[in-house]
N, C-alpha and C positions, 0 to 999 in steps of 0.2 A: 712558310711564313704565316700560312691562317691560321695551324695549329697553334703557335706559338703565340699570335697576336689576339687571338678569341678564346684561346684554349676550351673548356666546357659548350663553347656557341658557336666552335668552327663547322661543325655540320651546320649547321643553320647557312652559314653561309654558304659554304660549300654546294647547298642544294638553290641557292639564289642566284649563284653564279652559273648553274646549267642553265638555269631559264633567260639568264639577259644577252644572250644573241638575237633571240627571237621577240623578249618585250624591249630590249633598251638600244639594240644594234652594237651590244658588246662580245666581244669573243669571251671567253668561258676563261680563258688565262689573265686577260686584262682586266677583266671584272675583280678578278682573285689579286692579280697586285694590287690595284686600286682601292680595292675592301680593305688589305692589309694594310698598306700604307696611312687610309683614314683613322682602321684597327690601330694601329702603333700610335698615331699622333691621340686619338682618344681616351686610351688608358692612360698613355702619360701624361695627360694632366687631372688624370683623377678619377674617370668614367671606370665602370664597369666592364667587364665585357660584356654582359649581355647589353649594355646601354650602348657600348661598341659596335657590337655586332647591328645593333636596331640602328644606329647612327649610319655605321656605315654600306648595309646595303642599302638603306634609304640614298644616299650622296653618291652611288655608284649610279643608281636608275634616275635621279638628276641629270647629275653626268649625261648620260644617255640621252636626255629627254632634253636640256639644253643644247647640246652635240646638234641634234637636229633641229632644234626652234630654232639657233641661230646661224645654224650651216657652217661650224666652225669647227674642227679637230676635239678628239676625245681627251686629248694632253692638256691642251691649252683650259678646256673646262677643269680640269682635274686638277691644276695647276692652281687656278682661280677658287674652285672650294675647298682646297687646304686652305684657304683664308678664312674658313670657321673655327680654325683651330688657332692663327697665328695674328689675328685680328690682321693681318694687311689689309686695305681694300684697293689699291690699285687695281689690280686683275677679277677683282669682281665688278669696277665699273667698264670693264667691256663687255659683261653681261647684262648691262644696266640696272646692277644691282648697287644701288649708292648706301655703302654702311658705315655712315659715322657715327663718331661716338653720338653727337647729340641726336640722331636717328634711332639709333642703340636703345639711347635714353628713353625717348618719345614711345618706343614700340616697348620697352617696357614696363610703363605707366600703364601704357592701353590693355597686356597682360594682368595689369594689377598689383604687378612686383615695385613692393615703395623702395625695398633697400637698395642703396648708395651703390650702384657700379663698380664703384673701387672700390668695395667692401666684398666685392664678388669670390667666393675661388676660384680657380682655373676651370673647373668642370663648371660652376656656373655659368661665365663668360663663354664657353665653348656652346653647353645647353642654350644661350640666348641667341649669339650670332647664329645657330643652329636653326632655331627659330625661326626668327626674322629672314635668313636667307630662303626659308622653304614659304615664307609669306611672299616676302618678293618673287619670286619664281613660280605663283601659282601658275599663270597662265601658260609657261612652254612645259608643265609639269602633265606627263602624257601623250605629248608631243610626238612622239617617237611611233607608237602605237597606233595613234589617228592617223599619221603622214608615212607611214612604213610601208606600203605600196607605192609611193612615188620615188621618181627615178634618183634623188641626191640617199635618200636610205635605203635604196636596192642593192648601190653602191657600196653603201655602209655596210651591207651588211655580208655583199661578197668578198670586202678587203678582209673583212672581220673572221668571215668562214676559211678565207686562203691561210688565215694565222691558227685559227684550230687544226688547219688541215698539217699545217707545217708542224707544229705540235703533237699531233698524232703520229706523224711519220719522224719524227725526232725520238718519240718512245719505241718505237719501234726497232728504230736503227742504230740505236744507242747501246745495247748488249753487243752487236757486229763491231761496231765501232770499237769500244773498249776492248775487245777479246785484237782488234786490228794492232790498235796504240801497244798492247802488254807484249 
């Protein structure tokens, strides 16, 4: 999926994805769905990949860094910032991020941007909610890293390691398996 969804910048990702067990509390496979998932929603409304790939390990280490500011599951965030991409904001106010349009608007005036919102493209609209959501989110942004000695991301980060570990021993066992099934 990262190939396909970054192509030219799936390395890039790929080497951001080894490191966020240990900075975001993400296992190395679910950092990689989740890049791809944001990958897929961001090309298709227009981005780049490499704007892809910068978009989405950025909202991966969010993820993370949310996860533990608000002590809430990795899904349920993950869930909530696909809402940069599909303008919902239901599921971003239970991260107390309030993005309405006329917020939208407000935040970007304050960037400078005069043109009309609904004059936006879709990579526009994506770029801005993008924005604003990493402005709201300064303060649990790091979160992860400061508070990753204490016991709620110790947790994190052993549920996290038992799913690499399951992952590792699934490649492993998976030629036995096959040659079993044939």
């Amino acid at each position: 999926k990262v190939d396909v969804s970054f192509k030219n910048s799936s390395g890039e990702v790929k080497d951001f994805a080894k490191t966020t067990l240990e900075s975001f509390g993400i296992a190395e496979g679910t950092a990689l769905d989740m890049a791809a998932l944001f990958g897929d929603m961001s090309t298709s409304m227009g981005l780049t990949t490499d704007e892809a790939a910068n978009m989405s390990t950025s909202l991966v280490g969010l993820a993370g860094d949310l996860a533990s500011f608000k002590n809430i599951n990795i899904e349920e965030v993950t869930n909530a910032l696909s809402s940069v991409f599909t303008g919902e904001t239901e599921s971003l106010k239970k991260l107390g991020i309030v993005m309405t349009e006329v917020n939208l608007k407000q935040f970007a005036m304050e960037q400078g941007i005069t043109k009309n919102i609904k004059q936006f493209t879709q990579a526009e609209k994506v770029q801005l909610r993008y924005n604003y959501v990493m402005k709201q989110t300064a303060n649990a942004q790091g979160d992860f890293a400061n508070t990753s000695g204490g016991a709620a991301n110790q947790m994190r980060i052993f549920q996290e390691r038992l799913k690499e570990l399951g992952a590792e021993f699934g490649q492993i066992m998976l030629p036995t398996f096959e040659k079993i099934i044939k």
